[in-house]
Structure formats: C-alpha cells, structure tokens
Kinemage of the C-alpha trace (Angstrom):
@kinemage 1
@onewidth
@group {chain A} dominant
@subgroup {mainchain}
@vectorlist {calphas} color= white
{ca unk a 1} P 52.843 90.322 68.813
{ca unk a 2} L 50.158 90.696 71.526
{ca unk a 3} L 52.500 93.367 73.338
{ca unk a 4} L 52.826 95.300 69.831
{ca unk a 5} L 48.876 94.892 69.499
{ca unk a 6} L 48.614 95.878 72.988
{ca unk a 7} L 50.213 98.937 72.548
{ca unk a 8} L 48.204 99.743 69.194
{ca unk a 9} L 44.345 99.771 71.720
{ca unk a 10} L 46.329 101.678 74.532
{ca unk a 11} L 47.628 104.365 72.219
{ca unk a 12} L 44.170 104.380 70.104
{ca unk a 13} L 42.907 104.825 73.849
{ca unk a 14} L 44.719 107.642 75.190
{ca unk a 15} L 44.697 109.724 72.576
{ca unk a 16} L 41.290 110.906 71.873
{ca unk a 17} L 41.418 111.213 76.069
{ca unk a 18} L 44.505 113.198 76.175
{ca unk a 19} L 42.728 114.760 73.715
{ca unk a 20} L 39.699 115.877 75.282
{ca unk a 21} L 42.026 116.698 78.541
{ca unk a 22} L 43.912 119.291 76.826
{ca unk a 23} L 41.267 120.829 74.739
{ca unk a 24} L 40.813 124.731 75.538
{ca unk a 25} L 37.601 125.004 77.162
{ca unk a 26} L 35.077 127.097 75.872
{ca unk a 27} L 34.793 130.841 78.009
{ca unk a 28} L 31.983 130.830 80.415
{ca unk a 29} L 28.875 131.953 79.002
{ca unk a 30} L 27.926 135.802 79.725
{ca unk a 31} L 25.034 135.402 82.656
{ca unk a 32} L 21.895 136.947 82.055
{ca unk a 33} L 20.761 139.281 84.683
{ca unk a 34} L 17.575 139.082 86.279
{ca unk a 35} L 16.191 142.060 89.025
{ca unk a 36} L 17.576 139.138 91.626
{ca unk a 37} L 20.915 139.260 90.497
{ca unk a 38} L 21.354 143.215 91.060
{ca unk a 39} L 21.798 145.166 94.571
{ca unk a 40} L 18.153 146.093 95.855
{ca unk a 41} L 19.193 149.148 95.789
{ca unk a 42} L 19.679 149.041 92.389
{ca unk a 43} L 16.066 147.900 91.309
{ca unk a 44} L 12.189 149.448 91.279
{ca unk a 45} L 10.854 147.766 94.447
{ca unk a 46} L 7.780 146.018 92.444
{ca unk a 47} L 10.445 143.927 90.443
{ca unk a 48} L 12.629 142.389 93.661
{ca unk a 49} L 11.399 139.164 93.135
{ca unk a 50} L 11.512 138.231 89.580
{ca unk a 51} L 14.301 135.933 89.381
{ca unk a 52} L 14.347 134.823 85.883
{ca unk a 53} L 13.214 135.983 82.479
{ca unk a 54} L 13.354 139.494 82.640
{ca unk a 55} L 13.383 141.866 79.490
{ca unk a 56} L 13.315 145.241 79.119
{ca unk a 57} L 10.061 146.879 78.632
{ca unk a 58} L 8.123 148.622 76.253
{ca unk a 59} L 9.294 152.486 75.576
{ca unk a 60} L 8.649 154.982 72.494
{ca unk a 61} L 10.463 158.145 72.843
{ca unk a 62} L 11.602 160.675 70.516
{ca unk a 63} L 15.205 160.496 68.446
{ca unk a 64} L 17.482 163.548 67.613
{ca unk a 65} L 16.070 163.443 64.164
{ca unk a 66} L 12.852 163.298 66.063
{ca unk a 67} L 11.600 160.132 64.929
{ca unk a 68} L 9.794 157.547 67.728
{ca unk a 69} L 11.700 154.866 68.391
{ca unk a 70} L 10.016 152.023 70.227
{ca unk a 71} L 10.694 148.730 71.846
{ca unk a 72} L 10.188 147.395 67.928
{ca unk a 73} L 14.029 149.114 67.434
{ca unk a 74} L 15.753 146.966 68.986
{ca unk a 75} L 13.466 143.091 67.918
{ca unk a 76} L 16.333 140.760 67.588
{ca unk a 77} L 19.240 143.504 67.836
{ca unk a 78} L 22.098 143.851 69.986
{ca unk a 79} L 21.632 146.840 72.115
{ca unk a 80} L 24.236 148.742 74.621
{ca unk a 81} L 22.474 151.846 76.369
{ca unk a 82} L 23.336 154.366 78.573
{ca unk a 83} L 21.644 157.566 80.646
{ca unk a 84} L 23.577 160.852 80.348
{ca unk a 85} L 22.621 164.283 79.877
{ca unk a 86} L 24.153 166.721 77.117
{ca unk a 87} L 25.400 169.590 79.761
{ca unk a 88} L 27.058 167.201 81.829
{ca unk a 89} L 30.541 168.452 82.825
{ca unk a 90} L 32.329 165.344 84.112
{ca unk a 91} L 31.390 161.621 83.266
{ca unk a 92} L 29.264 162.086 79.918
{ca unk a 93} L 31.598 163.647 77.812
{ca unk a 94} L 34.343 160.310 78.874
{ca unk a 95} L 31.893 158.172 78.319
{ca unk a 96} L 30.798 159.412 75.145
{ca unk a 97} L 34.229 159.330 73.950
{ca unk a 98} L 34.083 155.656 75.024
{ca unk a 99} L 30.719 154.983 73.388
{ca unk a 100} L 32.565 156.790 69.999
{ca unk a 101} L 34.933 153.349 70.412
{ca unk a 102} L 31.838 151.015 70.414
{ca unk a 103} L 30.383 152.537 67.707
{ca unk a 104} L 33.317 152.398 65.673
{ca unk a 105} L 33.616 148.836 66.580
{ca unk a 106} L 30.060 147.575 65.412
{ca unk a 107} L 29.962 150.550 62.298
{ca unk a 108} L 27.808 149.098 59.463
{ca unk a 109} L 26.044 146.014 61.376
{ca unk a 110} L 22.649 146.531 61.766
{ca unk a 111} L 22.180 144.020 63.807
{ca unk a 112} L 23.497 146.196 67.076
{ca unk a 113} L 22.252 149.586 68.254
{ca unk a 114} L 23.582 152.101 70.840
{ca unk a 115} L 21.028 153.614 72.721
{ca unk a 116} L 21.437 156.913 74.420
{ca unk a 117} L 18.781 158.252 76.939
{ca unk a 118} L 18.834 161.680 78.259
{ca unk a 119} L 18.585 162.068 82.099
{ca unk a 120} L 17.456 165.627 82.140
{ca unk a 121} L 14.791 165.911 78.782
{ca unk a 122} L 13.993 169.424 80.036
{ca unk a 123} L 16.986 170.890 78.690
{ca unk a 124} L 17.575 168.125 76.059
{ca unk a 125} L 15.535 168.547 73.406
{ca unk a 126} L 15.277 167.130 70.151
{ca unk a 127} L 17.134 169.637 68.833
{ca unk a 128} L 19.631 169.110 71.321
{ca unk a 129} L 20.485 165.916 71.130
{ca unk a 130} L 20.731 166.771 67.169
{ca unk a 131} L 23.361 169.414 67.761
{ca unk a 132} L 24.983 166.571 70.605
{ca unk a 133} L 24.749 163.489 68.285
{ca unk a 134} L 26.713 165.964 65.228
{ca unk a 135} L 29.869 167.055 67.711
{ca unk a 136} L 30.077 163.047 68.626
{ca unk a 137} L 29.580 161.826 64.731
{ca unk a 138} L 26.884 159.603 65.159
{ca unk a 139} L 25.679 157.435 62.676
{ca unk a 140} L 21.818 157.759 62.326
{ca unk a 141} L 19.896 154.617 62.845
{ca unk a 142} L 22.162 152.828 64.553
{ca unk a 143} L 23.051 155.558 67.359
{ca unk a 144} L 20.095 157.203 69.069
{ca unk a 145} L 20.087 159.794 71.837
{ca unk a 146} L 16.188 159.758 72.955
{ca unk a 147} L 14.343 162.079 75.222
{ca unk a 148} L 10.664 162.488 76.356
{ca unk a 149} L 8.798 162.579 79.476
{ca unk a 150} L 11.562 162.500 82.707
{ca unk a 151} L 9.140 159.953 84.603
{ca unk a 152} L 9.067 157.410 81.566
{ca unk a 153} L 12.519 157.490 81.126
{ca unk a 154} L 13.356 157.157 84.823
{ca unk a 155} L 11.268 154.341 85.102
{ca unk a 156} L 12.620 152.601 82.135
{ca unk a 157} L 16.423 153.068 83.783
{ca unk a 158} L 14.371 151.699 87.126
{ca unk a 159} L 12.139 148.988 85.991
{ca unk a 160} L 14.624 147.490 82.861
{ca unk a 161} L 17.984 148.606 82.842
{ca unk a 162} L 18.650 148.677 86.444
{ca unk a 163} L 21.005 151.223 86.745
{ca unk a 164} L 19.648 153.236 89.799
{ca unk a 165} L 22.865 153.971 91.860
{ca unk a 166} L 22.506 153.068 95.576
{ca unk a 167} L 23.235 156.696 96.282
{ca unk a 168} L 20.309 157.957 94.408
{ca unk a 169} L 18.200 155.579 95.608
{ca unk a 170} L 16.575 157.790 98.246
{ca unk a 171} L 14.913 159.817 95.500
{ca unk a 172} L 13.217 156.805 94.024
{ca unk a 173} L 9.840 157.853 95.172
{ca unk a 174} L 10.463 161.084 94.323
{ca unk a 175} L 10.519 161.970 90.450
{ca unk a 176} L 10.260 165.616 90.273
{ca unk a 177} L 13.665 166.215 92.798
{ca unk a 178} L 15.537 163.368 91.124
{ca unk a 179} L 18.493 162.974 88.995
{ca unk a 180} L 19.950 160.277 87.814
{ca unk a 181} L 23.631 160.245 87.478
{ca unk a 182} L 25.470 156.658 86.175
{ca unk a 183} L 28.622 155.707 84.842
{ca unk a 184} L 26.852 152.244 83.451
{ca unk a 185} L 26.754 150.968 79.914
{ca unk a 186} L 24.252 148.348 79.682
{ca unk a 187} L 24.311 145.398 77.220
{ca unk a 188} L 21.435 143.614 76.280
{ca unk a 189} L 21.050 140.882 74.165
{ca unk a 190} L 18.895 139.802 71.197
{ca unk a 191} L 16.117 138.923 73.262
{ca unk a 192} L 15.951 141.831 75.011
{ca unk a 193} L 18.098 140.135 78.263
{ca unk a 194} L 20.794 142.201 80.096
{ca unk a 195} L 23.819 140.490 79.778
{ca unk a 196} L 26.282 142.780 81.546
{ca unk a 197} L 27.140 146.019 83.277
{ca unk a 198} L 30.625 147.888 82.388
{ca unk a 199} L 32.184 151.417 83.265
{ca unk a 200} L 31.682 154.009 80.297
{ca unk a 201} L 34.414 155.564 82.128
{ca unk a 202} L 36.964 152.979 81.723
{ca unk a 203} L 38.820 152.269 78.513
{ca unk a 204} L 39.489 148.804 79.697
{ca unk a 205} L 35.786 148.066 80.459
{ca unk a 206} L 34.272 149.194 77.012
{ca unk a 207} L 37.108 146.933 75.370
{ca unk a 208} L 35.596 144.336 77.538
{ca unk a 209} L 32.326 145.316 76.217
{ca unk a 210} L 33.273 145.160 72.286
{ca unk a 211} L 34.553 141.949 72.749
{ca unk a 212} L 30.965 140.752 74.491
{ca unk a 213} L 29.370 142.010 71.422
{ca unk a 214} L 31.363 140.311 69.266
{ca unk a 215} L 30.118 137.037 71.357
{ca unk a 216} L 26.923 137.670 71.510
{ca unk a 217} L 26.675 138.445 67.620
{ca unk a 218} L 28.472 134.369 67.492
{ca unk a 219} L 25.358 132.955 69.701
C-alpha cells in the first residue's frame, strides 16, 4: 500500500515537471534597436551614445495624393519604411516588388503602414510618386511614398531609421553631393521603436519580415 501510494506523489510529481521540461519555449523576443546597437557608421554622430529608448522623430512631408503626413500617421501603428527613388534602375524596382508582398500581407489592417521615402525629391514629385504608387497598386492610406525637402528626409534616414550605408558615410556632412542608396526595410513598432532591419532585395528576408509583423500585431 505505501509503495502503490508512493508511486501515486512520484507520478503526481513528475508530471507537471516533465511537463514544464518539454514545453516549446516561447521565440526570443524581437530586440529593439537603439543608435548603440547599429555600426557607427551607420548613425548621425550626435546620436552615438543613446543606448536605450530611441524613437523615431518627428517628420511631415508630402504624400502622392499630396496630403502631409506627420509623425501623428503612424501613433500606435505598425510601420515598415524604406528610402528609394522612382528612376532607380536596379534595387527599387526588386524591392518594390517585395514591398507589393508586404502589402498584400497586412491589406485591410489599419493598424500597419508602409512608408516609402524618396531619396532624390528633386525629380520625385508629388505627382510622381502618384504616377509610381498607380504602376505598384498601392492602397491609399495605408501605403505612402513621401517627398519634401532632401535635407529633412536625409536626416530622418540619419537621425531615426539608421540606414546610412557605411559606404555613403563619407558624404554625411555633405547634403547637397549626397545620395543615399539602401537595400533596408525598416520595421518599427507601435511605439515608434525599430525592431529590425531586413533585405528588400531578398524574398526570404521580407517573408521574415511578414511574419515579424504578424508578432508584433500579437504583443
């Protein structure tokens, strides 16, 4: 009898352990990117230091339907961005193909926005970026491609987004000979946080990226 009852506590014992050993742990957490996190390179000198709770500024520039859009877009909302420029030959048009996929993915929920910022706003005009946004069927209000002054919206890929390749970064200084040129898509949460980097170029990336949505949209 006290073997049988024995038996009875060990088993009520083990199970909720082998329980909690076998239990599929949760995926790690995306990491939220601060200026520290990123290559030097990669970041406006004045914001080396910051090491934690870093958000992307303030901005108002002007839509393809040529509406302002502001930091107030994107309160509480899910945002990917990118830089690109509507003449470019070689990564823009893949990586608007790719951005096509995320927008397709999150179609309807307006709780994430895609946000598209021209590189070169001298030839991309509101007009433009109309006759751009129509070839690549995007859905008003929930896909913008915004231009405006070149030095505001170099700073804002500088001083929030981080996407300054290391190769460009000897034109930082320099506003009126510089270009930049970036295969990044940027995510950033619902508190205005990066949360990752991916290739717009790669297929396998932006699926990556869909699926981090889809996560962040469960937090």
């Amino acid at each position: 009898m006290k073997r049988v009852l024995f038996l009875a506590i060990l088993f009520a014992i083990c199970i909720p352990i082998g329980y909690f050993l076998i239990k599929p742990k949760d995926k790690k957490d995306l990491p939220i990117i601060n200026p520290i996190d990123v290559q030097e390179e990669m970041v406006d000198p004045e914001m080396l230091r910051i090491g934690q709770g870093h958000k992307i500024g303030d901005f108002s520039f002007q839509n393809e339907d040529n509406k302002t859009v502001t930091q107030k877009e994107i309160e509480g909302k899910i945002v990917v961005a990118e830089y690109f420029f509507t003449t470019c030959m070689s990564i823009c048009p893949i990586m608007n193909e790719q951005m096509q996929r995320v927008q397709k993915a999150i179609k309807g929920n307006s709780n994430v926005k895609i946000l598209s910022f021209t590189v070169d706003p001298e030839v991309d005009t509101v007009e433009q970026l109309k006759r751009y946004a129509k070839t690549h069927n995007a859905i008003s209000g929930q896909w913008h491609f915004l231009t405006g002054k070149k030095e505001d919206l170099y700073a804002l890929a500088r001083k929030s987004f981080f996407i300054l390749k290391p190769a460009e970064a000897a034109n930082q200084g320099d506003v009126g000979g510089d270009f930049i040129h970036t295969n990044n898509f940027v995510l950033v949460d619902q508190k205005k946080r990066i949360r990752g980097y991916y290739d717009g170029t790669s297929s396998k990336e932006v699926s990556q990226l869909i699926a981090d949505i889809e996560r962040l949209l469960k937090e």
